[in-house]
N, CA, C and O atoms as a DFTB+ gen file, in Angstrom:
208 C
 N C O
     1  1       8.939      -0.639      -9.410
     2  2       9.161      -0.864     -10.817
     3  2       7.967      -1.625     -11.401
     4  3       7.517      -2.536     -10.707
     5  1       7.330      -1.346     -12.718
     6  2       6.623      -1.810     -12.902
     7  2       6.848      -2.897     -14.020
     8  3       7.902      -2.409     -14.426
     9  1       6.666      -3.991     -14.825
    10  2       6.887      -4.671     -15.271
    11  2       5.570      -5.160     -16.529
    12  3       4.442      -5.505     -16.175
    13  1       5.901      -5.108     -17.612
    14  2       4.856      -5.369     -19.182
    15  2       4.810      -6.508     -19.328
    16  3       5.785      -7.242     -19.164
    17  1       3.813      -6.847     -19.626
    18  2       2.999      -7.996     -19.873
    19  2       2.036      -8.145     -20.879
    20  3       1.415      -7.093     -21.033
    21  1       1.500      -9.474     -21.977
    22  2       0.706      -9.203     -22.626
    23  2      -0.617      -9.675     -21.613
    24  3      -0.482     -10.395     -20.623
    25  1      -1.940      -9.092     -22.102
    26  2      -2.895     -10.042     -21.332
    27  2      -4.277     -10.031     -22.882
    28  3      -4.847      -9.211     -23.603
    29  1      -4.213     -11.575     -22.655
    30  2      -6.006     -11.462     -23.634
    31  2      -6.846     -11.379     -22.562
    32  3      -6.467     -11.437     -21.392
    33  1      -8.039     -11.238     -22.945
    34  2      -9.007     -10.798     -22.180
    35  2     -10.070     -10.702     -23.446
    36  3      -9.829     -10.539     -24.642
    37  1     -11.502     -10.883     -22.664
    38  2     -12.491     -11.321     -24.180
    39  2     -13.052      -9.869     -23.981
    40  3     -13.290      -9.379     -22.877
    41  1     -13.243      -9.207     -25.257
    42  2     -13.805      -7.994     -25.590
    43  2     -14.891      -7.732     -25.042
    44  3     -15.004      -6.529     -24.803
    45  1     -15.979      -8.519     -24.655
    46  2     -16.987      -7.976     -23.311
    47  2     -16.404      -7.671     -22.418
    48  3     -16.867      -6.730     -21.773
    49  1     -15.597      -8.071     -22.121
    50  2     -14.950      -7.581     -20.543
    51  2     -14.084      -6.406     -20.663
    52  3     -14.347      -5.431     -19.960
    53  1     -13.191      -6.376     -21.378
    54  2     -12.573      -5.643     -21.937
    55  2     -13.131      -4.157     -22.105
    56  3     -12.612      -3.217     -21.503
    57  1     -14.206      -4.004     -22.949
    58  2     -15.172      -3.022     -22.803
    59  2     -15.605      -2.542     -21.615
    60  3     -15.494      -1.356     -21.304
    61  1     -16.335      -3.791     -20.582
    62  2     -16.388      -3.084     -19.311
    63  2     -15.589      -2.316     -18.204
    64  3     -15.815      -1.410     -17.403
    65  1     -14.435      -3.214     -18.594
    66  2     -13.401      -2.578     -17.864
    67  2     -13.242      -0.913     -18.176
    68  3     -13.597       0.027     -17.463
    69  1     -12.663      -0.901     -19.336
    70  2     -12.778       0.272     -20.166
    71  2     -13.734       1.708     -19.648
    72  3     -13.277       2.831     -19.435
    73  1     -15.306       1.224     -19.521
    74  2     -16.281       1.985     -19.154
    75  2     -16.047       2.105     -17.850
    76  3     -16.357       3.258     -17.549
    77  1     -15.568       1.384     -16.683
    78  2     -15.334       1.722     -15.069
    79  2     -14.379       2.075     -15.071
    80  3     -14.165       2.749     -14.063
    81  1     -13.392       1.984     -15.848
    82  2     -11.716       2.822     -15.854
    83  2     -12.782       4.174     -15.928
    84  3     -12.906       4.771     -14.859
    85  1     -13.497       4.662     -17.007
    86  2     -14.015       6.360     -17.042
    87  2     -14.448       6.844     -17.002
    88  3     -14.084       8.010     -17.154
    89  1     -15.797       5.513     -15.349
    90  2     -16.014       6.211     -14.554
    91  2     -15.828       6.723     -13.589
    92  3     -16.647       7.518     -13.128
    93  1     -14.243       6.303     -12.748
    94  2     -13.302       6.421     -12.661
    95  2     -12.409       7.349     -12.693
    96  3     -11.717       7.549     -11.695
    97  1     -12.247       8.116     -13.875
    98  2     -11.208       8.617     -14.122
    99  2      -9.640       8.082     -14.854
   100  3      -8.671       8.783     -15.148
   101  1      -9.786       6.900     -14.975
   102  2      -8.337       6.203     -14.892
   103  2      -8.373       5.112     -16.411
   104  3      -9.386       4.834     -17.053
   105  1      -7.189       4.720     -16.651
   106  2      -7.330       4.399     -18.225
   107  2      -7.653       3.090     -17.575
   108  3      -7.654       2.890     -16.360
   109  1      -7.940       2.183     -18.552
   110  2      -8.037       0.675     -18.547
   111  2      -6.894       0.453     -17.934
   112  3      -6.909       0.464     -16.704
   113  1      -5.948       0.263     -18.466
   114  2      -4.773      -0.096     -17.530
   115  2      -4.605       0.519     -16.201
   116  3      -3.374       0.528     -16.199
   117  1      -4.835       0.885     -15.405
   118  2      -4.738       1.812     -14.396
   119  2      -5.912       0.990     -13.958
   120  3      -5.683       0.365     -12.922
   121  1      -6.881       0.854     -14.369
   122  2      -8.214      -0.202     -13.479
   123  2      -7.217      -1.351     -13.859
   124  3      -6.047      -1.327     -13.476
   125  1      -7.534      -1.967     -14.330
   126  2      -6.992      -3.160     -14.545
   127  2      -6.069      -3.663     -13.251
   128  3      -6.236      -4.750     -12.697
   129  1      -5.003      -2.620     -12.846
   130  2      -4.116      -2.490     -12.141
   131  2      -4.742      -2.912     -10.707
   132  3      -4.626      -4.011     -10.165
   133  1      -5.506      -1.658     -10.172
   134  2      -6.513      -1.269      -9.340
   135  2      -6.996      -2.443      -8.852
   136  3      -6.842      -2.900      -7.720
   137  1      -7.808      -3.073     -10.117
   138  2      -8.752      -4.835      -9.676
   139  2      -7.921      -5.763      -9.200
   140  3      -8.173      -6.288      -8.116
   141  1      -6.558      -6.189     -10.085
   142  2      -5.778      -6.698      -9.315
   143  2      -5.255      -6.421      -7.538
   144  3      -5.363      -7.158      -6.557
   145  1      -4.680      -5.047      -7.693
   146  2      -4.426      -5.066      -6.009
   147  2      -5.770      -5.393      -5.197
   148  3      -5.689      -6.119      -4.206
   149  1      -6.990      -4.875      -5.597
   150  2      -8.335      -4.835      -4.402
   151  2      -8.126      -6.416      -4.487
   152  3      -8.096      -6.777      -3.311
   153  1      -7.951      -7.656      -5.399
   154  2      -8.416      -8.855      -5.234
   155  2      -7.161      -9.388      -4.516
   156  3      -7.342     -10.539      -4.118
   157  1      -5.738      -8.806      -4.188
   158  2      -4.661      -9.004      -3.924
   159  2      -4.858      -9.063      -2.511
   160  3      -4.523      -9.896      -1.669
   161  1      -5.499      -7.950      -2.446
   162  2      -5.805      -7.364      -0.585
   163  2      -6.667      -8.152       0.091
   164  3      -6.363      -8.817       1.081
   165  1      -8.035      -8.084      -0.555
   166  2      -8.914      -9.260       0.017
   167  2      -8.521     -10.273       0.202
   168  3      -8.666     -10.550       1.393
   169  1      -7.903     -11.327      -0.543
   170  2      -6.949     -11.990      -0.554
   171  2      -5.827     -12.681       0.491
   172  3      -5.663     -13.880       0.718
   173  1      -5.239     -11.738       0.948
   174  2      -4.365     -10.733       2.163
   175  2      -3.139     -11.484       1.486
   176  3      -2.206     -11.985       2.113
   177  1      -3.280     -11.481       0.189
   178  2      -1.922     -11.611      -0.471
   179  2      -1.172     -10.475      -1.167
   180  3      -0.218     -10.549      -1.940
   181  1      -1.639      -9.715      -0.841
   182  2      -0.458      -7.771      -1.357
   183  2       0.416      -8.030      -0.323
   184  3       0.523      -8.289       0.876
   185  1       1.217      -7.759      -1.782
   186  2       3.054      -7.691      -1.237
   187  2       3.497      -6.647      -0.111
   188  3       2.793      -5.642      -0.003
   189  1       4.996      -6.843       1.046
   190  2       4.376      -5.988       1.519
   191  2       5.632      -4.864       1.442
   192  3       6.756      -5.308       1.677
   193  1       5.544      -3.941       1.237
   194  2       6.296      -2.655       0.809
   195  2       7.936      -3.185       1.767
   196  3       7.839      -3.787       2.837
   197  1       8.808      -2.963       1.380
   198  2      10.385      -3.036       1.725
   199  2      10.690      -1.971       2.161
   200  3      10.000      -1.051       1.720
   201  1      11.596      -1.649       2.990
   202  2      11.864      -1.130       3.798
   203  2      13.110      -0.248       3.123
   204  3      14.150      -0.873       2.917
   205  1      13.075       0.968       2.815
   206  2      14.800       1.192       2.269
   207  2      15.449       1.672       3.054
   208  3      16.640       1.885       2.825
């Protein structure tokens, strides 16, 4: 399930994001997404999938 949120973020970045989301392929949100899990993983804090 995914869950909405607002986020600011300063319009330089914003933009960049934007431009690697399509180079990419994928909208801003969808990178956005993406950066989070890769920094989640490195991290070795990604959640870890449940079992059904």
């Amino acid at each position: 399930m995914k869950k909405n949120f607002a986020l600011r973020v300063d319009s330089e970045i914003y933009d960049a994001i934007e431009k690697w989301a399509a180079d990419e392929f994928r909208s801003a949100n969808g990178q956005i997404e993406w950066i989070l899990a890769e920094a989640l993983k490195k991290a070795k804090r990604y959640p870890k999938k449940k079992e059904q």
